[in-house]
C-alpha positions as CSV (number, residue, x, y, z in Angstrom):
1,X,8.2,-7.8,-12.2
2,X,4.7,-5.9,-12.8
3,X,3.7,-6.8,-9.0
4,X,6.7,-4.9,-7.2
5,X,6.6,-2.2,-10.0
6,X,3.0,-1.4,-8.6
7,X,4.2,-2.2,-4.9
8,X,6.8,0.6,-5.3
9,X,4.5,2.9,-7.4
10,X,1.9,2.9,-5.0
11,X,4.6,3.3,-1.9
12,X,6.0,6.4,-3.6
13,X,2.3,8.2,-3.1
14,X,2.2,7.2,0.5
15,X,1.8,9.9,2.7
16,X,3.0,10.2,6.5
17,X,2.0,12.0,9.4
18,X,2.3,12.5,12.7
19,X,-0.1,11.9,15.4
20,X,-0.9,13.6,18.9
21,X,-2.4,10.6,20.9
22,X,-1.3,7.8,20.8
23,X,2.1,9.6,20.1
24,X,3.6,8.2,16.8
25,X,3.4,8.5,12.9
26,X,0.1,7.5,10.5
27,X,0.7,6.2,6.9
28,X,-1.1,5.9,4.4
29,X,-1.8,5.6,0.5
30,X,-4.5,8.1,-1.0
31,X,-6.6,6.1,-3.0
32,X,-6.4,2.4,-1.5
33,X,-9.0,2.7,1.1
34,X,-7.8,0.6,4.2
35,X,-4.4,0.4,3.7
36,X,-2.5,2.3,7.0
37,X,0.2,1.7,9.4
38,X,1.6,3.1,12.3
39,X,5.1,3.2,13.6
40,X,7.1,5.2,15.8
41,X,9.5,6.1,12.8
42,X,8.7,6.9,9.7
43,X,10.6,4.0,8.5
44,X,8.8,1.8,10.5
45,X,5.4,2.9,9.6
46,X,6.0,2.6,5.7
47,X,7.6,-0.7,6.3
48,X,4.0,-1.9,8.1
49,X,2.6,-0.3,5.3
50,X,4.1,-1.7,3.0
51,X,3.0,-5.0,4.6
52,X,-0.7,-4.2,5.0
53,X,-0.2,-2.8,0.7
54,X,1.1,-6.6,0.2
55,X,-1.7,-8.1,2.0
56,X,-4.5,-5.4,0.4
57,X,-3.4,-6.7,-3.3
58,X,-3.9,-9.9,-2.4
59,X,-7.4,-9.5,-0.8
60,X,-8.5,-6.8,-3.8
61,X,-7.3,-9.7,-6.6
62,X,-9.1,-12.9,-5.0
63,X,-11.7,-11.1,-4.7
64,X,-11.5,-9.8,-8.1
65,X,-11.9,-6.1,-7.3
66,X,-10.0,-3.9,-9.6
67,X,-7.1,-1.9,-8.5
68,X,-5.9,1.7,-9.1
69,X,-3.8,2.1,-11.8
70,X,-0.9,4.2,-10.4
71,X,2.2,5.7,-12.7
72,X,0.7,3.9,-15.7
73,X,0.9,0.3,-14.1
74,X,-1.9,-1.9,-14.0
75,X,-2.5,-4.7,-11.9
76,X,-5.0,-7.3,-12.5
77,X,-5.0,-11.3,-11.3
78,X,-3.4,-12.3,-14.8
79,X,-0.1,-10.5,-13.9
80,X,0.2,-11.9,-10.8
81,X,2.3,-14.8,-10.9
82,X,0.2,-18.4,-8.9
């Protein structure tokens, strides 16, 4: 399916790194402004990210608001299943 293509594209470019105060780890996805998570592991930061990635594509396609193209997939509202 196109939509978990992207999700795991997108998830592969994520970047993580730790933080001083509060103590724990910051992720994020260069080029998808807003989409972050925390965790105390790295696991469980990229699984909140991974969450917040879900809930961004949502928002970005009702809204109708392009989204990066990343590894040569493209997402757009008619390849997302209703």
């Amino acid at each position: 399916m196109v939509l978990t293509t992207y999700i795991e594209a997108a998830l592969r470019r994520a970047v993580v790194d730790r933080m001083v105060d509060p103590p724990g780890l910051f992720a994020e996805i260069p080029g998808f402004l807003g989409v972050w998570a925390t965790g105390d592991t790295a696991y469980a930061a990229l699984e909140q990210l991974r969450e917040v990635l879900e809930d961004w594509i949502v928002l970005q396609l009702r809204k109708n608001i392009p989204l990066p193209e990343i590894d040569g997939v493209r997402l757009s509202s008619e390849a997302v299943p209703a």
